[in-house]
LUMMARVEX-936465 format. One record per residue (C-alpha): residue in one letter; x, y, z; residue number from 0. Coordinates in nm, 3 decimals. Example, Ala and Ser with C-alpha at 12.3 -4.5 7.8 and 13.67 -1.06 7.14 Angstrom:
REM LUMMARVEX-936465
SITE   code        px        py        pz   pos
SITE      A     1.230    -0.450     0.780     0
SITE      S     1.367    -0.106     0.714     1
END
This chain:
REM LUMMARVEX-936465
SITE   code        px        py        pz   pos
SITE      X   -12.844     0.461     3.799     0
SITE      X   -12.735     0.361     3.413     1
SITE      X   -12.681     0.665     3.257     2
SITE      X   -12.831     0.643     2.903     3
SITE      X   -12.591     0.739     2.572     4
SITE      X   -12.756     1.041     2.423     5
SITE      X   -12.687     1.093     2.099     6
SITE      X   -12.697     1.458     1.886     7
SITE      X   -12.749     1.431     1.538     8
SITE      X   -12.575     1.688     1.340     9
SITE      X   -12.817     1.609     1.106    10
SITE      X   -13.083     1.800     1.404    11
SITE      X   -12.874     2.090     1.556    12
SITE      X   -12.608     2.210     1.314    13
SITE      X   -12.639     2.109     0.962    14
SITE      X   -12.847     2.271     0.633    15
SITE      X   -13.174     2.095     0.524    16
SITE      X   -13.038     1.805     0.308    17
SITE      X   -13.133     1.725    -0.017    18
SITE      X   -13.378     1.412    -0.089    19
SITE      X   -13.239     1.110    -0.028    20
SITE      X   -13.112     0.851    -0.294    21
SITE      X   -13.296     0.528    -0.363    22
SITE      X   -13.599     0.502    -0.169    23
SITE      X   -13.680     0.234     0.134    24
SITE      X   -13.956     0.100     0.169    25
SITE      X   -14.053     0.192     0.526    26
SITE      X   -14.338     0.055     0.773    27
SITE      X   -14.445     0.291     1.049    28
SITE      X   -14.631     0.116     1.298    29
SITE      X   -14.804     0.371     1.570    30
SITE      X   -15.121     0.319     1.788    31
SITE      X   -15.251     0.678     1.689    32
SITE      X   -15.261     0.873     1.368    33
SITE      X   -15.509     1.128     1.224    34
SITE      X   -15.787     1.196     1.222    35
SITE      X   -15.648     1.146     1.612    36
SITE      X   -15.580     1.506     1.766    37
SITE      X   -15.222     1.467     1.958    38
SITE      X   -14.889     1.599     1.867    39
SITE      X   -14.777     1.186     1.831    40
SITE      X   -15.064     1.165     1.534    41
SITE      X   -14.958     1.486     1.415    42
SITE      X   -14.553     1.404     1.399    43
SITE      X   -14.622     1.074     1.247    44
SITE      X   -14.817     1.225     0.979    45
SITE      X   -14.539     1.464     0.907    46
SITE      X   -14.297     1.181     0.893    47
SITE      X   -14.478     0.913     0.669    48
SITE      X   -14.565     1.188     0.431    49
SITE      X   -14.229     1.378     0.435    50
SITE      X   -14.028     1.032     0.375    51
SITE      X   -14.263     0.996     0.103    52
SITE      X   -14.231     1.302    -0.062    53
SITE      X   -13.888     1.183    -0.072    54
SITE      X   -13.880     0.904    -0.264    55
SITE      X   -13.931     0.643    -0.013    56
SITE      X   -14.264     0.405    -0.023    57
SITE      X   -14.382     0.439     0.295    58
SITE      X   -14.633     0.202     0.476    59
SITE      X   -14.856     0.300     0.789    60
SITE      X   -15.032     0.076     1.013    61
SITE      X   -15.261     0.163     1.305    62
SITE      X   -15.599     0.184     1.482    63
SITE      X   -15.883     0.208     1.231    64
SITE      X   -16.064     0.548     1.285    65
SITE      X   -16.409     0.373     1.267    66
SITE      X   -16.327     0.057     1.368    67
SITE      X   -16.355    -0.210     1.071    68
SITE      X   -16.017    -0.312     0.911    69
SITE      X   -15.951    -0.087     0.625    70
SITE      X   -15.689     0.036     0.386    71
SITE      X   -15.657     0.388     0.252    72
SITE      X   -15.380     0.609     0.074    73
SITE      X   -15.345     0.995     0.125    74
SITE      X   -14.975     1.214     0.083    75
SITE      X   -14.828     0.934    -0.105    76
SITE      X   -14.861     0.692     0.203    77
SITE      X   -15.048     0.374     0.193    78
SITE      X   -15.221     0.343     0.533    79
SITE      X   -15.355    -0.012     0.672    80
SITE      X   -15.625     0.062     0.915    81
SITE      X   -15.632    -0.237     1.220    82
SITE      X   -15.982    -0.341     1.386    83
SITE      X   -16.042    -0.132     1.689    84
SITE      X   -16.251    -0.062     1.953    85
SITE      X   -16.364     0.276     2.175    86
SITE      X   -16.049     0.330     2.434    87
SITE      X   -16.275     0.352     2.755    88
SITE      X   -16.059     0.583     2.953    89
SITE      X   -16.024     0.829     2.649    90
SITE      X   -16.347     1.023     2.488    91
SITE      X   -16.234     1.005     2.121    92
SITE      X   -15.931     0.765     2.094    93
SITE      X   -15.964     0.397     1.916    94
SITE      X   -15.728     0.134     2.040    95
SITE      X   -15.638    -0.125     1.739    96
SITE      X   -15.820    -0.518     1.912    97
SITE      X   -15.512    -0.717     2.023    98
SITE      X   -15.661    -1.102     1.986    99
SITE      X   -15.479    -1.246     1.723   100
SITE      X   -15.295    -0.911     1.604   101
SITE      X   -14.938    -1.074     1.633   102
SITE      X   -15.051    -1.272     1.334   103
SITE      X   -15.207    -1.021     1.138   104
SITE      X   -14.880    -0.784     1.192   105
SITE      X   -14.677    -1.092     1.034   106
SITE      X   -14.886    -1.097     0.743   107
SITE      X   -14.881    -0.730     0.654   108
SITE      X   -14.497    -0.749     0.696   109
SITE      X   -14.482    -1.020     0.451   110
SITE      X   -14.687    -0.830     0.219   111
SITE      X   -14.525    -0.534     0.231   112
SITE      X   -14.171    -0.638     0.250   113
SITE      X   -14.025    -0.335     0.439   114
SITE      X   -13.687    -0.252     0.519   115
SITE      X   -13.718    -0.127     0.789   116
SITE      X   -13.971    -0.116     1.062   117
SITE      X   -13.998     0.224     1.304   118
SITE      X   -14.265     0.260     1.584   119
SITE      X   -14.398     0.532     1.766   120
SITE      X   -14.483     0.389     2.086   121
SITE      X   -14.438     0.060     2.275   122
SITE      X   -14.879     0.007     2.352   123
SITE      X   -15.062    -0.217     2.136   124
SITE      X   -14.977    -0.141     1.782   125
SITE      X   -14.600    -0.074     1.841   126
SITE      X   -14.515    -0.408     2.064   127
SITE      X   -14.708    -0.666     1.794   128
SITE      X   -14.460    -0.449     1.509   129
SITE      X   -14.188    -0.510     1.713   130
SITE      X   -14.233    -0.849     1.791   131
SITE      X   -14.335    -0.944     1.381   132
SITE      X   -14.043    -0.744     1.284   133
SITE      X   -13.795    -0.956     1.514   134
SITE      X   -13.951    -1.262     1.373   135
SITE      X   -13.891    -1.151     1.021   136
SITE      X   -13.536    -1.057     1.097   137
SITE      X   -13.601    -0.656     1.020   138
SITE      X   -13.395    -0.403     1.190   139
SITE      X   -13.667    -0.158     1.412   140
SITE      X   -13.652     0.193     1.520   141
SITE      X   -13.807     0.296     1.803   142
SITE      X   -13.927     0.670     1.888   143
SITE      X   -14.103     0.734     2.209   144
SITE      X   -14.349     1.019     2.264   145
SITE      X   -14.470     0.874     2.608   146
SITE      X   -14.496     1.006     2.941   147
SITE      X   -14.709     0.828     3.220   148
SITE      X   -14.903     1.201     3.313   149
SITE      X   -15.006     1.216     2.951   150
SITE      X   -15.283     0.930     3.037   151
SITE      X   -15.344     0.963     3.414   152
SITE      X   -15.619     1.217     3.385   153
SITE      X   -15.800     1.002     3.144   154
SITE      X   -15.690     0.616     3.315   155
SITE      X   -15.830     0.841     3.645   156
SITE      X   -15.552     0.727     3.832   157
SITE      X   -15.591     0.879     4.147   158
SITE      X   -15.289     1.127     4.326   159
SITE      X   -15.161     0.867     4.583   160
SITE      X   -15.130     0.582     4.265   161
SITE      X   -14.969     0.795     4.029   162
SITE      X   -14.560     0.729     4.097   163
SITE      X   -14.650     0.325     4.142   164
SITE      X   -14.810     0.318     3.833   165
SITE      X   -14.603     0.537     3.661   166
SITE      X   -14.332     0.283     3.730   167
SITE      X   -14.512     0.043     3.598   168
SITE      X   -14.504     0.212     3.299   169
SITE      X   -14.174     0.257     3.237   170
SITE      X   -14.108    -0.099     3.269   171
SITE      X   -14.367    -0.208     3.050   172
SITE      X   -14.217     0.121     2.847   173
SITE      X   -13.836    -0.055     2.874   174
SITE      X   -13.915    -0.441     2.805   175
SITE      X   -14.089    -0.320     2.473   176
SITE      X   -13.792    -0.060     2.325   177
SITE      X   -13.464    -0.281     2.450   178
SITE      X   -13.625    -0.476     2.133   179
SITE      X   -13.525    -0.231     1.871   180
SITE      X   -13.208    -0.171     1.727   181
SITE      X   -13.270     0.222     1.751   182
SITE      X   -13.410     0.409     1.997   183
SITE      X   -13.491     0.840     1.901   184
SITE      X   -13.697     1.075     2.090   185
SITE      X   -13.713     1.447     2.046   186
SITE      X   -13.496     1.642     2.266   187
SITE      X   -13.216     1.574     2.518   188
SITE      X   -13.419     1.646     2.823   189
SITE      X   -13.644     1.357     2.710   190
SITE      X   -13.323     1.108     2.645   191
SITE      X   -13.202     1.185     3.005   192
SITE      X   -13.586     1.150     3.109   193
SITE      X   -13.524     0.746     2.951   194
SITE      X   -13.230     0.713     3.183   195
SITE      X   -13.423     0.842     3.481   196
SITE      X   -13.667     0.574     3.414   197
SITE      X   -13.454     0.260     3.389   198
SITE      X   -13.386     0.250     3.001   199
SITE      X   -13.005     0.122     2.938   200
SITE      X   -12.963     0.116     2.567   201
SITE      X   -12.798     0.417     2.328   202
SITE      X   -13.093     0.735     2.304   203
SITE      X   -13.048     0.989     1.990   204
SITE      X   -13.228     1.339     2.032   205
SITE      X   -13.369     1.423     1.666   206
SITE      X   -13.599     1.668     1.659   207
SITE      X   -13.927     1.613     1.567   208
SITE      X   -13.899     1.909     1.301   209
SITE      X   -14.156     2.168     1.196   210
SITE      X   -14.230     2.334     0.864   211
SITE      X   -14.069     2.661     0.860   212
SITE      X   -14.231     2.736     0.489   213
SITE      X   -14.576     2.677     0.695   214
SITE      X   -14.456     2.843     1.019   215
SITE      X   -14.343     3.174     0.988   216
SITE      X   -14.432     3.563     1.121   217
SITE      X   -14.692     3.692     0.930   218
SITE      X   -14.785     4.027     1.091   219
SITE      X   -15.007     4.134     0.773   220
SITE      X   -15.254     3.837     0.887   221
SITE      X   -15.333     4.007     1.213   222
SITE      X   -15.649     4.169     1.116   223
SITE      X   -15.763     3.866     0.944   224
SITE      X   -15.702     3.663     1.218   225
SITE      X   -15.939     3.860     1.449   226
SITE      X   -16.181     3.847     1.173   227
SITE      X   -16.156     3.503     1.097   228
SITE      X   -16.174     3.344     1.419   229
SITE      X   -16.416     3.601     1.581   230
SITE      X   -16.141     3.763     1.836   231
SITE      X   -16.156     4.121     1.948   232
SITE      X   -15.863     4.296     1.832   233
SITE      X   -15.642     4.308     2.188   234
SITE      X   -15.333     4.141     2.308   235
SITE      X   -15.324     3.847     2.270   236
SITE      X   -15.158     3.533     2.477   237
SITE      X   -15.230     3.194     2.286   238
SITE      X   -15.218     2.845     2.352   239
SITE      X   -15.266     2.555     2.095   240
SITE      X   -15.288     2.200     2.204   241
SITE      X   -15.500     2.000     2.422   242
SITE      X   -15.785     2.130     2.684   243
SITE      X   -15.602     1.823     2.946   244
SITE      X   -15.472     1.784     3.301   245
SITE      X   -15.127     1.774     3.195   246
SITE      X   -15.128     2.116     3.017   247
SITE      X   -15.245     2.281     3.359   248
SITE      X   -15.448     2.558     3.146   249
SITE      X   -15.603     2.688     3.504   250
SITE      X   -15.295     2.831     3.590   251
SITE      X   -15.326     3.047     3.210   252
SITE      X   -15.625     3.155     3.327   253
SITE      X   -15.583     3.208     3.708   254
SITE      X   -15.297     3.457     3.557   255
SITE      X   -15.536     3.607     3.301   256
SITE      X   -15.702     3.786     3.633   257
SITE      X   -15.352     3.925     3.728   258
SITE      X   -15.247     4.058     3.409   259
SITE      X   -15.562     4.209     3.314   260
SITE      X   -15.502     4.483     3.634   261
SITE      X   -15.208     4.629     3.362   262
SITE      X   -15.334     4.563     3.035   263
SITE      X   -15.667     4.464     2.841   264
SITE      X   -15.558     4.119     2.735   265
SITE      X   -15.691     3.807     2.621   266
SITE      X   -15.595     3.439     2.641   267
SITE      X   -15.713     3.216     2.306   268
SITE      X   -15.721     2.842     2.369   269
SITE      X   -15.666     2.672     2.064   270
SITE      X   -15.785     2.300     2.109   271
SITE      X   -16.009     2.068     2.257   272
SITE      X   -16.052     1.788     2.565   273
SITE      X   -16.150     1.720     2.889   274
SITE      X   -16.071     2.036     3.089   275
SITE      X   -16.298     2.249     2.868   276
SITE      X   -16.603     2.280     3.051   277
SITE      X   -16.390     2.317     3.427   278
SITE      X   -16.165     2.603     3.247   279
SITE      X   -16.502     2.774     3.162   280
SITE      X   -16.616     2.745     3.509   281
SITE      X   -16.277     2.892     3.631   282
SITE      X   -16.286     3.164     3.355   283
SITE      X   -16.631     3.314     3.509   284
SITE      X   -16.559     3.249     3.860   285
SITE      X   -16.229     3.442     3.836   286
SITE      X   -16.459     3.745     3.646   287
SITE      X   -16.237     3.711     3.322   288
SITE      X   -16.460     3.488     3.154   289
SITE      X   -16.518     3.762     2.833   290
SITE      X   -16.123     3.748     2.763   291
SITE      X   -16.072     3.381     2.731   292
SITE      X   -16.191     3.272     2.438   293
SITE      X   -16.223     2.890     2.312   294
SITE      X   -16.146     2.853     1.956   295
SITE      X   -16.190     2.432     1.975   296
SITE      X   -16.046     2.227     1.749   297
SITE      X   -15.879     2.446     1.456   298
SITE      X   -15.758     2.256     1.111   299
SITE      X   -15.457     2.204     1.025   300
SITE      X   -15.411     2.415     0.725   301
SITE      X   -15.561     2.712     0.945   302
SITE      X   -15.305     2.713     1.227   303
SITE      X   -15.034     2.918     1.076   304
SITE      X   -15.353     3.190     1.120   305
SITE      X   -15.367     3.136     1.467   306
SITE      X   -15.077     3.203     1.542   307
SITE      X   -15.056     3.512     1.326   308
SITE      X   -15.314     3.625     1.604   309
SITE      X   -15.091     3.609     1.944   310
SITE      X   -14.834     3.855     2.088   311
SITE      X   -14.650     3.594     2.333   312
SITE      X   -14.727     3.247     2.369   313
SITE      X   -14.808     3.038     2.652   314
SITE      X   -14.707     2.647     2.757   315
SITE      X   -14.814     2.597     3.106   316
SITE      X   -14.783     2.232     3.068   317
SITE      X   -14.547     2.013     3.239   318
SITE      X   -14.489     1.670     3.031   319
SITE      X   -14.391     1.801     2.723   320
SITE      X   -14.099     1.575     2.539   321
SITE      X   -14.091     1.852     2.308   322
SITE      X   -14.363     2.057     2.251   323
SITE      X   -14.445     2.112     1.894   324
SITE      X   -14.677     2.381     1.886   325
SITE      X   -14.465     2.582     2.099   326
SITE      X   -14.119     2.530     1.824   327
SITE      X   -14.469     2.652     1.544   328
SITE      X   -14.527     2.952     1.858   329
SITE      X   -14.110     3.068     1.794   330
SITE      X   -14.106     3.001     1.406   331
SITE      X   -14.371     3.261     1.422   332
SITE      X   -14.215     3.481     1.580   333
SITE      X   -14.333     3.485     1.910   334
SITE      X   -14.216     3.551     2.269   335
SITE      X   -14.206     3.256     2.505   336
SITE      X   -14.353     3.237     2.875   337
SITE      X   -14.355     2.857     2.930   338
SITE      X   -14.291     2.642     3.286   339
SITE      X   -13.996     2.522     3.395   340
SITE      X   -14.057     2.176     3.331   341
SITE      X   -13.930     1.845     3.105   342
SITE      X   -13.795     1.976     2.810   343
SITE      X   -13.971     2.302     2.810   344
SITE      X   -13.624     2.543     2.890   345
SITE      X   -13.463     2.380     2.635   346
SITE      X   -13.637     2.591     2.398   347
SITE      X   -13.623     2.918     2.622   348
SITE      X   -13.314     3.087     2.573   349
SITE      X   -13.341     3.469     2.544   350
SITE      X   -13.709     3.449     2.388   351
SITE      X   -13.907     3.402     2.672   352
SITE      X   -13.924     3.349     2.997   353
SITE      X   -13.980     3.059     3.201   354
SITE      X   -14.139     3.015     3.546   355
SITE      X   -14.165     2.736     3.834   356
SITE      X   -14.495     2.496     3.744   357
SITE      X   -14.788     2.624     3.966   358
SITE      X   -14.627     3.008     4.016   359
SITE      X   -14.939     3.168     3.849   360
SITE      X   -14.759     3.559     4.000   361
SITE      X   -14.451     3.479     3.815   362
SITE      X   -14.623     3.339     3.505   363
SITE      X   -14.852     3.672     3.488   364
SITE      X   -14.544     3.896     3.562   365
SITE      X   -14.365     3.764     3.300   366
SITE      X   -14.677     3.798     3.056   367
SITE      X   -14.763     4.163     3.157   368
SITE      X   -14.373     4.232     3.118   369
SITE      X   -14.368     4.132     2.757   370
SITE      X   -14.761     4.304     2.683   371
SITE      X   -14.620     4.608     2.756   372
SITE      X   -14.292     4.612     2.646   373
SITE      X   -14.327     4.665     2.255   374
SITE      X   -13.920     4.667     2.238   375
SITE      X   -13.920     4.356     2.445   376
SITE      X   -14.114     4.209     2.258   377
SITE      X   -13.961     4.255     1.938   378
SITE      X   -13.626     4.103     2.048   379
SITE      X   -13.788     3.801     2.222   380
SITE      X   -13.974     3.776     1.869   381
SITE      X   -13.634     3.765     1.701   382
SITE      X   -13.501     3.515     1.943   383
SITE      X   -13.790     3.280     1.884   384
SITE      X   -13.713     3.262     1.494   385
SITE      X   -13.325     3.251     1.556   386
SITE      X   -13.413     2.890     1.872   387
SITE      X   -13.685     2.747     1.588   388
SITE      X   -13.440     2.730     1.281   389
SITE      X   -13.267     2.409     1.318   390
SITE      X   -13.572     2.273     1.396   391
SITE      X   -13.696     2.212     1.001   392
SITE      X   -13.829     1.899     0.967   393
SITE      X   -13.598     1.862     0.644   394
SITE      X   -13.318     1.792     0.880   395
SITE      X   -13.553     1.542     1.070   396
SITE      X   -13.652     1.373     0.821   397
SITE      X   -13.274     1.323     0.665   398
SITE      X   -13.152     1.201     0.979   399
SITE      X   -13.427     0.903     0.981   400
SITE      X   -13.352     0.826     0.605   401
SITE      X   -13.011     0.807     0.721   402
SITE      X   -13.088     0.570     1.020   403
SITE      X   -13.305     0.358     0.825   404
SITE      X   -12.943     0.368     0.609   405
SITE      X   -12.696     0.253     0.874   406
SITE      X   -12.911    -0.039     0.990   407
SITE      X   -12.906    -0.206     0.628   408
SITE      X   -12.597    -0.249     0.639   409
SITE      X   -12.577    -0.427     1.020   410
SITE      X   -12.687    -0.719     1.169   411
SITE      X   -12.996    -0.685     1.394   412
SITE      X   -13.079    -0.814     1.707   413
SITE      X   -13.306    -1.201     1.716   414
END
């Protein structure tokens, strides 16, 4: 096997949030989801147009129209063209952007826009036609992947016996379109080594994809509020934020509800929506714990920070996260950890957690019930959290892409 060359930014893991950058670029994110899409890829992307902006740089994004007519809007300083699209069929709410004759239209918008530089956030529609106008145009392109094959089995309904074929499938499809840019990024190591694993030859930086820690931070004197605010009795409290999907396994969260409840009166709040909501329901009042897991659906934004100010340990049962996002938001506010020992997952256990083996619903509620009852435990877990989360500000993140989009200006790019 090719071993890929992971790269650590400094810029990531050891140095101070840097100051904005000088002259601005003019930047064109291309990305085949963006809000109002629910995902952490939307979410990060939004973070990162707007944060370059706020910088200085003029920053272009294009994508799937929300509603499916071409459009153009402009919120956070970024000017945001809006590509035909149609209902994805194997996904409830998601648009995909129509590919007849989008090669063309990407060409145009470059020309428009003039950018500098081109970076994508995924190699489906959207991302390949940007790579492939940006090539044409002779623009350098940076490439971050958020993709793992198990994030769209449950909706593709790929059945069990399919999955590894057509997960290799994938990755090639995944490899032909990012051996096309001149940069490749994706959140962590773990998910670097993941692109080696999976065929991909070419030079892999980790940077972070960087949370607000002015946004994210413990706020104990919200508790009370919290309860109040999103209708919770006031009990201890195990949260999870992100999506209601396969991936996530959320029945082993609740299966170890049942376990923990024999030591303490606990609930589990599931902050999100999708597909598993109505089966976790079903599990919840089979299993007799059905009045302590409560379904807060989709929750704004603006009011997560809250949400968080509710919990005493966070959960991540999942087991294809590249990074996990709400679980670095989880640590920055102050939490205690109890995630699976999956992907890139123990990279951000260390001390302020613990982790468990995917499926091992004992361990997981052991390892909840320990920190419920363990004030003191609790505390120094909470400490640990804050201590993992700091180099994670997406300051640094967004300083090390400036300084990408940098480096290639001044190099040749690939034809």
């Amino acid at each position: 096997m090719t071993a890929v060359h992971i790269l650590n930014s400094p810029n990531t893991e050891n140095a101070g949030p840097a100051s904005p950058a000088g002259p601005g670029r003019r930047v064109l994110i291309a990305t085949d989801t963006y809000p109002p899409d629910v995902n952490g890829a939307a979410y990060f992307t939004h973070r990162l147009a707007a944060g370059l902006a706020e910088r200085g740089d003029d920053v272009h994004v294009v994508c799937a129209s929300d509603t499916g007519p071409p459009r153009g809007d402009s919120a956070d300083g970024v000017t945001v063209h809006r590509l035909r699209s149609a209902p994805l069929l194997v996904h409830p709410t998601m648009r995909v952007s129509v590919p007849a004759g989008l090669g063309r239209t990407m060409s145009r918008l470059i020309e428009r826009v003039r950018p500098d530089v081109v970076h994508i956030q995924g190699h489906f529609v959207v991302g390949r036609a940007a790579v492939g106008a940006a090539r044409r145009a002779g623009l350098p392109v940076v490439a971050t992947n958020h993709f793992m094959p198990d994030n769209l089995f449950q909706f593709a309904h790929v059945p069990a016996g399919l999955r590894d074929r057509v997960g290799r499938m994938a990755w090639r499809d995944f490899t032909r379109v990012f051996s096309r840019a001149d940069r490749v990024t994706t959140p962590t190591r773990i998910a670097a080594g993941l692109l080696s694993a999976k065929g991909f030859t070419g030079e892999v930086e980790a940077v972070s994809c960087g949370i607000d820690l002015h946004r994210f931070q413990p706020r104990p004197w919200d508790r009370s509020r919290a309860f109040e605010r999103f209708g919770l009795p006031d009990l201890p409290t195990i949260l999870f934020v992100g999506r209601l999907d396969e991936e996530k396994c959320l029945d082993d969260l609740v299966l170890a509800l049942s376990q923990v409840l024999n030591r303490v009166d606990a609930q589990v709040v599931l902050a999100g929506t999708g597909g598993r909501r109505a089966a976790l329901e079903r599990l919840a009042a089979r299993t007799g714990v059905g009045e302590r897991v409560r379904f807060l659906g989709f929750v704004a934004d603006a009011d997560l920070p809250l949400v968080y100010a509710a919990a005493d340990v966070f959960a991540m049962p999942g087991t294809a996260e590249l990074q996990s996002i709400a679980t670095l938001e989880a640590m920055a506010s102050g939490l205690p950890v109890v995630a699976a020992d999956a992907m890139a997952l123990p990279h951000l256990v260390d001390g302020n957690g613990r982790l468990y083996a995917p499926g091992d619903v004992r361990a997981m509620a052991r390892h909840l019930t320990a920190i419920l009852t363990d004030p003191g435990l609790r505390a120094a877990m909470g400490r640990a959290s804050l201590a993992l989360a700091a180099p994670h500000d997406h300051r640094r993140s967004l300083a090390r892409f400036e300084e990408i989009y940098a480096e290639l200006a001044t190099r040749s790019v690939k034809a």
